[in-house]
C-alpha positions, 0 to 999 in steps of 0.5 A: 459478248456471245449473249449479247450477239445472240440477243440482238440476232434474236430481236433482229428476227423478232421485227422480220417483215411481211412481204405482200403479194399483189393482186393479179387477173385472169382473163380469157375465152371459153369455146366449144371444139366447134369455136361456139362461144359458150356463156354461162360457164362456170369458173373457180380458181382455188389454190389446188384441187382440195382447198377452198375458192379463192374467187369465182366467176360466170363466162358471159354471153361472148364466152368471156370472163375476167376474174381479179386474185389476189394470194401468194402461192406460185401457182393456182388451180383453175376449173370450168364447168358447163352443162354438156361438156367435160370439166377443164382443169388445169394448174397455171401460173399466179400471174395476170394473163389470157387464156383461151380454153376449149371444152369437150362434149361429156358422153356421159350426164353431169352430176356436178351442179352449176352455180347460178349467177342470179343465186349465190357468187363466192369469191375468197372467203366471201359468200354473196347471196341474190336478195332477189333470188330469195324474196317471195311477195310475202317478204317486207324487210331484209330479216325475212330474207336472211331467215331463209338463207341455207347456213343462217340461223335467227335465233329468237331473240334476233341474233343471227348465227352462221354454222351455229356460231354467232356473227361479229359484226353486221355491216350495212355497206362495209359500216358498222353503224348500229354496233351490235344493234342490228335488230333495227336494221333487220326490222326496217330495212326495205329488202327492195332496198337490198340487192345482196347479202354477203357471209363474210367467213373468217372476218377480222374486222380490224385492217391492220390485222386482217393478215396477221390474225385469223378469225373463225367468226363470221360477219354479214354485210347488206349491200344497197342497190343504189349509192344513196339509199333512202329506206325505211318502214312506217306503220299506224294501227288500231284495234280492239278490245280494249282499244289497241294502238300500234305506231312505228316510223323509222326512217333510214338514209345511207351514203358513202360518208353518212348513216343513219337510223332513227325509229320511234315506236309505240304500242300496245298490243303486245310488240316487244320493241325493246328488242330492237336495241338489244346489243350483241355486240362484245368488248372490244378491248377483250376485257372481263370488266363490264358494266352490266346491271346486276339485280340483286332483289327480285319480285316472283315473277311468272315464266313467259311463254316461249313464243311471240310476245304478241301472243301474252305481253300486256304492254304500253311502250314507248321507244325512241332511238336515234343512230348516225354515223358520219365520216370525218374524213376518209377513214375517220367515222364518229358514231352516236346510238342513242335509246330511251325506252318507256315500258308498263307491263302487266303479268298475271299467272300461277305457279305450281313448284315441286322440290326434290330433296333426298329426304322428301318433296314440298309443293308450293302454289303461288298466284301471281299478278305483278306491275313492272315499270321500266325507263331505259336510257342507253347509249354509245359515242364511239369514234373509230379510225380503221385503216391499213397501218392503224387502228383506233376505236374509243367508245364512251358508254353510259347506261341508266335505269330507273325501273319499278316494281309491283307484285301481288302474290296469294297463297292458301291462306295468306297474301302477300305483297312485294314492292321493288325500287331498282335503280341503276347507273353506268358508265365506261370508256372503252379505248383500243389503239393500234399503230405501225412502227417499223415491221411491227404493231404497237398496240394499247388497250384500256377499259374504265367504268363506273356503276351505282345502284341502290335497290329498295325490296318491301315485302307485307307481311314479314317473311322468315319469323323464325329467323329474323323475328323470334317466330313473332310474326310481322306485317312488314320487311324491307330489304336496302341494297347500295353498290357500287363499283369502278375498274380500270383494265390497261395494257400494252403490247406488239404484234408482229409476223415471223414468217407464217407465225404471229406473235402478240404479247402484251403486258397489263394490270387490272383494278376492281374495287366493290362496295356492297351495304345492305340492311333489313328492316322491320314493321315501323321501320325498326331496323335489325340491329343484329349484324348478322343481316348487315353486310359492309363488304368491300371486295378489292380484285388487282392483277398483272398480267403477261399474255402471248398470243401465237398464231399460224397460218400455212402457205395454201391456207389450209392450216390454221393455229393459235396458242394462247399463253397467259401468266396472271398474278389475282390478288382478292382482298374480302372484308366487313367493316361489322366483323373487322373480318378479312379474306384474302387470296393470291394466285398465279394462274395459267390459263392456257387456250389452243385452236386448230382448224384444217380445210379437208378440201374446198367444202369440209373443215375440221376443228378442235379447242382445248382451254384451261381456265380458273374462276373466282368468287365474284361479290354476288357469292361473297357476302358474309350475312344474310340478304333477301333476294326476293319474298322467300329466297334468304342467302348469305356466302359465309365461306372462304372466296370461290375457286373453280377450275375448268377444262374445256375440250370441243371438236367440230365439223362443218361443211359449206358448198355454195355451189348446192347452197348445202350447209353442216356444223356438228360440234362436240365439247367436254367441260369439267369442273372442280370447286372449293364450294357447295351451296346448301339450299335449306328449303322450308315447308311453306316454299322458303328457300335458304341459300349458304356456301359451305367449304367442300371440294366438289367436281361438276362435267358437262357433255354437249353434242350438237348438230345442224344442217341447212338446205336450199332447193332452188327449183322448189324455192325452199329453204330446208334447216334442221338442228338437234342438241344433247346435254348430259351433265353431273353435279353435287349439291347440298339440298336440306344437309344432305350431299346429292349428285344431280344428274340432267339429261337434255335432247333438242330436235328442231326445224324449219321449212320455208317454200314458194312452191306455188304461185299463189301459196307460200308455207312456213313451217317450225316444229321443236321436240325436246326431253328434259330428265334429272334426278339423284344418283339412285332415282329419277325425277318425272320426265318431261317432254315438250313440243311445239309446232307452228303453220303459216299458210299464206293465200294469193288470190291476186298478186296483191292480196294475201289471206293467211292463217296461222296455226300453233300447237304447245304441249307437255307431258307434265302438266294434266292441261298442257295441251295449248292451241292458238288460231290467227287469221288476217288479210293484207291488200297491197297498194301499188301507189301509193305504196303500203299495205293494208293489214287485218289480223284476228289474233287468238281467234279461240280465246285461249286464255292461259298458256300451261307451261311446265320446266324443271331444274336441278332439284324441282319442277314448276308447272306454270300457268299465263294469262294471254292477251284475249281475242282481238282484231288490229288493222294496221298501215305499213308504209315503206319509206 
């Protein structure tokens, strides 16, 4: 009876409420001891003294100033600043009420700096930056703007970091319409169309759990300057030589129930359009499962150089896609994203690859020409309720692929062919549901998916004799891959608040079941009948899972803690149909996380994580016989199912202070690792490379330091970032039979600099160095130190024509040309009506015709070499719509 009491007291407190607190105001006038009304002054109400801003506001002209908090703590601390007069603060009580404040004349200068109005406003966790105040007449689209913003980072590929991590989410008026997509935002939206950008710090995108769970990540919202927004960029171009052609018209509208983006793109003249639908977005649901396409045989491709696509991609594309979302009802939204993408590209480059074995050296040379065909179609349909008693988000997505590939390789003494099939087919369902029942969240998470590829690998003549032909050779291998795969992830739980704590378990089982079937055959189509390159693999993952999050956030905000508790029953079932062979695996795991974050004051934070986390074989490194993943790369994984320990450990610090527009993230972080499994690379004088998994315990560590700092000068209109990063990492691996320990070191130093000093000049400046050394436990391999530095100068004889000129330099110490000079001139006059620009660009104007490039790996070095687009003129029209 005693038990059954002290149960029920404890379910009794299990479903303790939350009690809200209401929003208050703040009102009052600002005077001087002369009664003078004094407008400008700058006002920060915060929790205390150290903690960060709650909210933020500027006296106007009448010294007035009225500013709405909403926070829990009995008492605020509030502070005015204005230039000449001494700072006023004062603790007051957390309720709506009038003031009228007096400020003394400072016998001494300020050194606190004000925030201006027009530049950067904060209020909470919300940073909002003054389009207007960033944009220089050189600026078309939003991403210009958001590339100069103190604290933001546009990586290349287009995904956008704040304080060096990666946002959630990227809102366009508090909507989400391109679900990770927002590459075509940035790339269209007119900034005239944007009146401020706002940092969402510490975002939880779910309502319903915005006081429950914490989130460490940041998101961006666009706010429109008008409540009905028609936008968007058109262009159409031409040049030569050959005959060059660029079309783009994207459209956009934007209302309070209404969104959307359509875009269609061609050209050929390098513009990488794919990159307009790249997804950064991740699973909803947080499961593991995905249906991400694997390609498991590959043509020998060329390394792209690592700059704009403009300067080396031979291309022909078409791009369509279509976004909407609209507003059911009040709070229901129904968002479709659809995308096909139809691509050719040409490659052509060479390649020089030195192997480091602990026995000896093998050089290959490689001349590369490949012709890659791509047909792309993608797309979402995601209904999504977001309110503050529930949550629901269903997503159906479906991907395919019907992509070609040619490639021609000539070596001394032979050429080779190679001819890829590489078909794909996906298709999931994601569904998360949350909903208020009593004091508590019930909530439930499902992910199920589908995907099918059959690959189709040719290769004249032969390859491997020794191996697959008795040392005869032969004028023909085909490689046949087919795969599928389904899963289903399901679970339930409850969230729900104790006090300061939150607690969510939540009970689930997950289903994976893989099917792989690949055969080799020979010239005339003789198939190898020796089961020893026949794989019929089926690979069955299940578990069942109970996993408790537990989180806590002090009363004045300034701690924040999370544990992750997760117990999980895996079960691997691994078989052949050939062998009649069986490997199974059961484990119970725990796989526990820890997070802290502690705000030093109103600027600094502090961090730290620990995670322990246990890996398994996945069934691209288990197949029991022998597969050719490309020309002269054969493996096979003929050993017990991968098992890989790791513990993770990271620190960090940030500071942020708005008022100086100055930003720091520096960060450290300890990985070490322990694996059942080496993986032996028998490498082959002539370059071939056998891959097999060999049973041995074996430790791999890993240390990351990384810092970065951003900087806005508003006098001199300049946006300052600088970045470093150092890696050093150990490992052991198998090379020719014999167990290495490869070391690597890694430095990175990197900036950039973006000024409208003048009025008839705007500067753009980037520069990276970076060093990359490995080697064995008792040698060192050559070093290799690369650099790049890129100047654009941008001319204003009149307000409305710009002459500029890009200047870039690519260098390293490997190879004895590696020194790469580019020149780009062009011209733009700027119609008023009707609105566009005229733009002449002389691309590559010393006709450089190859980029040297050179990197290195574990056990060996390429020196590559790519063919560049030659020189050409293109004059384009750019609307805004």
């Amino acid at each position: 009876m005693i038990y059954t009491k002290q149960v029920y007291f404890f379910l009794i407190m299990l479903f303790f409420g939350l009690v809200g607190h209401s929003q208050i105001e703040i009102s009052g006038h600002i005077l001087s001891d002369k009664q003078e009304k004094l407008g400008g002054a700058t006002v920060i109400i915060s929790k205390d003294s150290i903690s960060s801003i709650l909210a933020y506001g500027i006296s106007d002209v009448n010294g007035t100033f009225k500013i709405a908090v909403k926070n829990e703590s009995d008492l605020l601390f509030l502070k005015i600043s204005y230039l000449g007069y001494n700072t006023f603060e004062k603790t007051i009580q957390n309720k709506t009420q009038t003031l009228e404040v007096k400020l003394s004349p400072s016998s001494e200068s300020l050194k606190e700096v004000l925030v201006k109005s027009e530049i950067l406003q904060q209020r909470g966790d919300t940073l909002s930056f003054s389009v207007a105040a960033f944009k220089n007449k050189n600026d078309r689209v939003i991403g210009d703007v958001l590339k100069k913003l103190p604290g933001i980072d546009i990586r290349p590929d287009g995904q956008i970091y704040y304080q060096n991590e990666p946002i959630q989410k990227y809102y366009i008026e508090g909507l989400d319409l391109l679900e990770g997509r927002y590459n075509l935002a940035n790339n269209n939206l007119s900034v005239e169309a944007v009146s401020k950008v706002e940092i969402l710090e510490n975002h939880q995108p779910i309502k319903v759990l915005d006081s429950l769970e914490f989130s460490e990540r940041a998101s961006i919202n666009i706010k429109l300057k008008n409540d009905v927004t028609f936008s968007g960029t058109a262009t159409i171009g031409m040049g030569a030589t050959p005959l060059l052609w660029e079309t783009k018209v994207t459209p956009m509208v934007f209302a309070k129930n209404r969104q959307a983006i359509v875009s269609y793109q061609s050209n050929n003249t390098g513009n990488d359009a794919s990159g307009e639908i790249r997804n950064f977005s991740t699973s909803s649901t947080g499961s593991d499962f995905d249906i991400e396409k694997s390609d498991w045989l590959t043509i020998q491709n060329v390394s792209e150089p690592p700059f704009s696509a403009q300067r080396w991609l031979d291309n022909n594309v078409h791009l369509g896609s279509i976004n909407s979302l609209q507003r059911i009802n009040e709070n229901l939204d129904l968002k479709v994203n659809i995308s096909y993408l139809n691509d050719y590209q040409q490659q052509d480059g060479s390649t020089q690859t030195r192997y480091f074995t602990p026995t000896d050296t093998i050089d290959l040379k490689e001349q590369t020409g490949n012709d890659i065909f791509i047909s792309r179609l993608e797309g979402e349909v995601t209904l999504e309720n977001n309110v503050d008693k529930n949550y629901l988000k269903n997503q159906l997505e479906f991907n395919g692929y019907w992509n070609t590939q040619r490639g021609l390789i000539d070596r001394p003494n032979t050429q080779i062919s190679q001819q890829l099939n590489n078909p794909f087919f996906g298709i999931r369902n994601e569904l998360r549901l949350l909903r208020t029942l009593g004091k508590q969240l019930i909530s439930f998470n499902s992910n199920t998916g589908f995907t099918q590829s059959n690959q189709d690998l040719r290769v004249q003549p032969g390859q491997f004799e020794a191996v697959l032909n008795n040392n005869v050779p032969y004028t023909e291998l085909q490689q046949l891959v087919s795969t599928s795969k389904i899963y289903t992830d399901n679970s339930a739980g409850f969230t729900k608040a104790l006090g300061k704590f939150t607690i969510s378990p939540k009970f689930g089982f997950s289903i994976q079941n893989q099917q792989l079937d690949t055969d080799i055959f020979l010239e005339n189509g003789e198939e190898i009948s020796n089961t020893d390159f026949k794989n019929r693999t089926q690979f069955v993952q299940s578990s069942v899972y109970f996993k408790n999050f537990i989180s806590y956030k002090s009363k004045d905000e300034t701690w924040n803690l999370s544990l992750n508790i997760p117990f999980e029953f895996k079960s691997f079932q691994l078989e052949d149909k050939n062998f009649e062979e069986t490997r199974a695996l059961n484990r119970l795991v725990f796989e526990p996380y820890f997070y802290a974050r502690k705000k030093l004051s109103a600027f600094w934070e502090v961090n730290a994580s620990a995670e322990l986390s246990y890996n398994f074989g996945e069934l691209e490194q288990l197949y029991f016989r022998y597969l050719l993943n490309s020309y002269r790369n054969l493996s096979r994984y003929d050993a017990p199912i991968s098992e890989e320990m790791r513990q993770n450990y990271s620190g960090g610090l940030n500071y942020r202070n708005p008022l100086k527009q100055l930003f720091l993230a520096a960060s450290y972080s300890y990985s070490f690792s322990e694996n059942n499994l080496v993986y032996s690379s028998t490498i082959g004088a002539n370059g071939t490379t056998i891959l097999d998994a060999v049973a041995q315990e074996n430790s791999y560590d890993t240390h990351n330091f990384s810092a970065n700092t951003s900087k806005y000068f508003r006098k001199l209109k300049t946006t300052f970032k600088l970045n470093t990063s150092y890696k050093l990492s150990k490992r052991q691996q198998l090379l020719n039979t014999v167990l290495a320990e490869v070391n690597t070191q890694n430095f990175n130093i990197g900036g950039t600099i973006e000024a409208d000093i003048l009025s008839w000049l705007i500067t753009s400046y980037s520069g990276n160095f970076s060093t990359y050394r490995s080697g064995f436990e008792n040698s060192d391999f050559q070093q290799i130190e690369n650099q790049q530095h890129s100047l654009d100068l941008y001319f204003y004889p009149k307000d409305n024509q710009y002459l500029s000129s890009s200047i870039e330099y690519y260098g390293n110490t490997l190879s004895e040309n590696g020194d790469n000079y580019f020149l780009n001139l062009g011209y733009q006059l700027t119609f008023k009506k009707p609105k566009m620009d005229l733009n002449i660009s002389w691309r590559n104007i010393l006709n450089t015709e190859s980029f040297i490039n050179a990197y290195t790996n574990q056990y060996y070095y390429v020196q590559s070499s790519y063919r560049l687009r030659p020189a050409q003129v293109i004059a384009t029209l750019k609307f805004s719509l």
